[in-house]
C-alpha positions in Angstrom: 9.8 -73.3 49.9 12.4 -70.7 48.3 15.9 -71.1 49.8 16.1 -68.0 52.0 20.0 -68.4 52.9 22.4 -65.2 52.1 23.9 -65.5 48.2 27.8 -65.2 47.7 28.7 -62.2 46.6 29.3 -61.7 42.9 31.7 -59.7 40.5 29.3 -56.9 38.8 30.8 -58.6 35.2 30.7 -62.0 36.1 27.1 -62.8 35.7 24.5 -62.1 32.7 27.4 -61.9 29.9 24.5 -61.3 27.8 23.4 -58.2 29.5 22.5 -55.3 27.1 24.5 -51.7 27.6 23.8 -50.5 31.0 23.0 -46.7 32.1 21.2 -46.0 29.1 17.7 -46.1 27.9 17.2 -48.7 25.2 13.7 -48.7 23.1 11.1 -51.2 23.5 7.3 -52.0 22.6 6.0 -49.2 24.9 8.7 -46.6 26.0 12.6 -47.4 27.5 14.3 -49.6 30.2 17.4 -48.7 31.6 19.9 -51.6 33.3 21.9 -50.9 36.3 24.3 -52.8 37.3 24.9 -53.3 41.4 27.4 -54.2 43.5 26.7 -57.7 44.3 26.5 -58.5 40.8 22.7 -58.1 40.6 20.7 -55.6 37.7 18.3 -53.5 38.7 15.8 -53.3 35.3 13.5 -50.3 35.1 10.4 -49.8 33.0 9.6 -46.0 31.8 11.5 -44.8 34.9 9.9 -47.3 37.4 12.2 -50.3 39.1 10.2 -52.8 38.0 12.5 -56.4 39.1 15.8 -56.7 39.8 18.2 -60.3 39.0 20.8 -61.5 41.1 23.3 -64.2 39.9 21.4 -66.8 41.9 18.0 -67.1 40.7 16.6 -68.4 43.4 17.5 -64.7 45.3 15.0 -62.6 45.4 16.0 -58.8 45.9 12.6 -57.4 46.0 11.0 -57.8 49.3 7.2 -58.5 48.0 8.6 -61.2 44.9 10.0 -63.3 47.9 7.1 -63.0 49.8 5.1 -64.6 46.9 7.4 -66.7 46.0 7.3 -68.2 50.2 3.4 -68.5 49.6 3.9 -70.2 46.1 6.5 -72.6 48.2 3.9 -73.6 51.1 0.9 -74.2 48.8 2.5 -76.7 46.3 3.8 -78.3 50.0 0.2 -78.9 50.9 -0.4 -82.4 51.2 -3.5 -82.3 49.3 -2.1 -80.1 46.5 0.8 -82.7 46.1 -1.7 -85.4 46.1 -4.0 -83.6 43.5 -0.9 -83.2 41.5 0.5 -86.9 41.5 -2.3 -87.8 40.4 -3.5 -85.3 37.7 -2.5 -86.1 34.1 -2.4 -82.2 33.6 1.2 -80.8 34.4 1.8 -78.3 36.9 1.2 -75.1 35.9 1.6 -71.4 37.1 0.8 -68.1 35.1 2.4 -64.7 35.3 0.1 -62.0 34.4 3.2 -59.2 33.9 6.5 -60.1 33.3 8.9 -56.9 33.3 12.5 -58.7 34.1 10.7 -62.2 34.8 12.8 -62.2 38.0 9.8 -64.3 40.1 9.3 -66.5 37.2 13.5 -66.8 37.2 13.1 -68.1 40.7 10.4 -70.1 40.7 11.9 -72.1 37.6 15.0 -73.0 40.1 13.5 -73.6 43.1 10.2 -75.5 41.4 11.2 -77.0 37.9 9.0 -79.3 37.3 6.5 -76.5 37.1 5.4 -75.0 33.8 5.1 -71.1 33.6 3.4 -68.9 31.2 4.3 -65.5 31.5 1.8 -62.8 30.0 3.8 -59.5 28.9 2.6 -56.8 27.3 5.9 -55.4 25.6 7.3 -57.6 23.2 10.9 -56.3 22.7 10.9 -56.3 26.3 10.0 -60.1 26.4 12.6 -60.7 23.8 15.5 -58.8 25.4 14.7 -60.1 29.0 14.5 -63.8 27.6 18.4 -62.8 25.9 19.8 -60.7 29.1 18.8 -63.1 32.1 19.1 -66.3 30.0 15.3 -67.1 30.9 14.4 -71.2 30.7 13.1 -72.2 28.0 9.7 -73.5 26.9 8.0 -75.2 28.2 9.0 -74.2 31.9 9.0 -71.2 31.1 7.0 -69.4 28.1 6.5 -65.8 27.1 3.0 -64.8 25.4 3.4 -60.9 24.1 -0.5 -60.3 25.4 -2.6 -58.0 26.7 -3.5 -59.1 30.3 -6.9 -58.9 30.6 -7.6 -60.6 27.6 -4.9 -63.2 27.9 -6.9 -64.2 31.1 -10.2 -64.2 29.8 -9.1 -66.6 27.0 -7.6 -69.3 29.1 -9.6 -72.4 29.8 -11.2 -73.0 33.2 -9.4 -75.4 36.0 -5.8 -74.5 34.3 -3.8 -73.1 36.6 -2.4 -73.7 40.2 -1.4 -70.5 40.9 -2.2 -67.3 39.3 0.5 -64.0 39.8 -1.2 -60.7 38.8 2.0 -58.2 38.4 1.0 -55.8 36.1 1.9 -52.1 36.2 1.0 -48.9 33.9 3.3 -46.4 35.0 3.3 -47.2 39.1 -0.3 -48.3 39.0 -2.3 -51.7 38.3 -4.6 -50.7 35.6 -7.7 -50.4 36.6 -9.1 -53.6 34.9 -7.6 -55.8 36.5 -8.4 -54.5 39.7 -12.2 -55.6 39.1 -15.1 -58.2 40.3 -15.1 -59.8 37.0 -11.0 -60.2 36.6 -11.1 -61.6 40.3 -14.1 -63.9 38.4 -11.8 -64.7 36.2 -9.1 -65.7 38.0 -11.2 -67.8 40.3 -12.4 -69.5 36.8 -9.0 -70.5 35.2 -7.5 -71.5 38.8 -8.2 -75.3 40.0 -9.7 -76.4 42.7 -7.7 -75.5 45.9 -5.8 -73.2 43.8 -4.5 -69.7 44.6 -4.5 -66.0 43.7 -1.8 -63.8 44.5 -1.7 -60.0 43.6 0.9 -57.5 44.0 -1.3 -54.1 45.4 1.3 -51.1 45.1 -1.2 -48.6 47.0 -0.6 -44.7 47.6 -1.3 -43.8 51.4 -4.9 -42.6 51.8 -6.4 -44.5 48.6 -8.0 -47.3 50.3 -7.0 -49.5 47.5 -6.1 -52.3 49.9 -9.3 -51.9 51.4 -11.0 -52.0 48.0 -9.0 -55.2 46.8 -9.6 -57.6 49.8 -13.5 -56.0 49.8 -13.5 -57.2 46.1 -11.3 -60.1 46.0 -13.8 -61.5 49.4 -17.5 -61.2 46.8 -15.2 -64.1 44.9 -13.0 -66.1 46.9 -13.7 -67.6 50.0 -10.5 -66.6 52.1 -8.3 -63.7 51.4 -5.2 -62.4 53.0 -2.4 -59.9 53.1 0.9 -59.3 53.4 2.3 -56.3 54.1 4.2 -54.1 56.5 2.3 -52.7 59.5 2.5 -49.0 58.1 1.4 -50.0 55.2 -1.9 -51.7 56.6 -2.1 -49.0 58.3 -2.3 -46.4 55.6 0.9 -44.6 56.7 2.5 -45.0 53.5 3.3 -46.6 50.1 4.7 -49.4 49.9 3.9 -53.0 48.2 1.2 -55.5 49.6 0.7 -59.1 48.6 -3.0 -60.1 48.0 -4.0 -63.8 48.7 -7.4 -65.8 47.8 -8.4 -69.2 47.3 -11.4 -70.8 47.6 -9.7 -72.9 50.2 -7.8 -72.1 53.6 -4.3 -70.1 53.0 -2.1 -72.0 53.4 -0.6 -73.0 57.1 2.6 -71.2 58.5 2.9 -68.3 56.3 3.3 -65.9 59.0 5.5 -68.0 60.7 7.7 -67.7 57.8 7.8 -64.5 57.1 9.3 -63.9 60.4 12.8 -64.8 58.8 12.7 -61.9 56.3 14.8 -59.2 56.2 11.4 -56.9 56.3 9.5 -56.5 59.2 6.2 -57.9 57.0 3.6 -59.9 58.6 0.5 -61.8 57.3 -2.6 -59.7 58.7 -4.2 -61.6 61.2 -8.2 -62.1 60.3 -9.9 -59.8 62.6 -7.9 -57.1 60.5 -8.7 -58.7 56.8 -12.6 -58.5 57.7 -12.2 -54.7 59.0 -10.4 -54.1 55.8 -13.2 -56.1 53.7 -16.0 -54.0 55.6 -14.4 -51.2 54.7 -13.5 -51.2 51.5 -15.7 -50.7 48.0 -15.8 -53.3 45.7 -14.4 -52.4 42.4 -16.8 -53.4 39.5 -15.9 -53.1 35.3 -17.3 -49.4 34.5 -17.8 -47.8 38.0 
């Protein structure tokens, strides 16, 4: 499980001596980032205009509410005592893919608080990939590896059974394009995951879209439990904010909720009666609709 206790504060020039020049928008691949330095020595990166992640000093600090909410379910699966087993005894390391990497701040973490885990990170913006790997001073290979790929087809060309867990991350603009959104990439995902493994999504959904609705509905013709996190407006369809999609073809993992209780967001794990009202509701999403 992440370490959830409060970072030391930090000098805004003592960490990332690397760090590009801040306050100003510096060319990549597909448009601009901008850095922004904060107070407690954290940078704030955004994408086109749009916080996309944010690094603190400590890697293992999550400043974005929804990255540590994965990174608790990512925690409490590989703590399963039959994922551990599977793993002690597998001659295949353990693996994890990004699909999206912006900053790489929830692959940052994960290689402190998990390194024995291997993570491929799928990113569409190459002189982003290669700035973030200099700024953040990213692992290296093979904890922690960088493929400049589309994400669709980065996930339709890995083999089946590869993956323990499987982060879809990926935004155009403010919004998760709409392929990999679909039946078939939820297909996909099931395909490259192993047995047991697990699914998690980030769903950035506008109030009065349904798109929650329409992911669990989608994600559920696929995988045989799904869950959410989010905030109770936010299940609610009050207003936007970032959800955290879950599905395996095994239970979720125990004690999630439980867990979540310690966060500095009031964020809960929807209880079941709520996921299958969502599910009956929504419209499955399908490639071409």
């Amino acid at each position: 499980m992440p370490r959830r206790d409060r970072p030391r504060s930090y000098a805004p020039t003592e960490a990332f001596p690397r760090l590009g020049p801040v306050d100003t928008a510096i060319p990549t691949s597909t448009g601009s980032v901008r850095l922004i330095r904060e107070s407690d020595g954290s940078v704030l990166l955004e994408v086109n205009g749009v916080p996309s992640s944010q690094q603190h000093p400590d890697p293992a600090h999550l400043v974005f509410e929804y990255m540590r909410w994965m990174a608790l379910v990512v925690g409490l699966h590989l703590e399963r005592e039959e994922v551990r087993a599977a793993l002690a005894t597998s001659p295949a390391p353990l693996e994890i893919a990004h699909l999206g990497g912006g900053g790489c701040s929830l692959p940052r973490a994960l290689a402190a608080t998990h390194p024995a885990a291997r993570q491929l990170v799928v990113e569409l913006d190459g002189q982003l990939a290669e700035l973030v790997r200099t700024w953040f001073e990213l692992p290296r290979s093979p904890r922690l590896r960088i493929r400049v790929d589309d994400a669709a087809e980065a996930l339709a060309a890995w083999r089946e059974d590869r993956f323990e867990v499987l982060i879809r991350d990926v935004f155009a603009g403010d919004r998760t394009p709409a392929e990999l959104i679909t039946q078939e990439t939820a297909r996909q995902a099931d395909r490259v995951l192993r047995p047991g493994g697990i699914y998690l999504a980030n769903c950035a959904a506008p109030p009065g879209s349904g798109m929650i609705a329409a992911e669990i509905a989608t994600l559920a013709e696929v995988f045989a439990h799904v869950g959410v996190i989010a905030e109770p407006a936010h299940l609610g369809n009050k207003r936007r904010s970032n959800a955290v999609l879950l599905a395996s073809q095994e239970p979720l993992p125990e004690g999630v909720d439980r867990a979540l209780r310690s966060d500095a967001v009031s964020v809960r794990l929807a209880p079941r009666d709520q996921v299958e009202n969502l599910r009956r509701s929504g419209q499955v999403l399908r490639a071409g609709a």
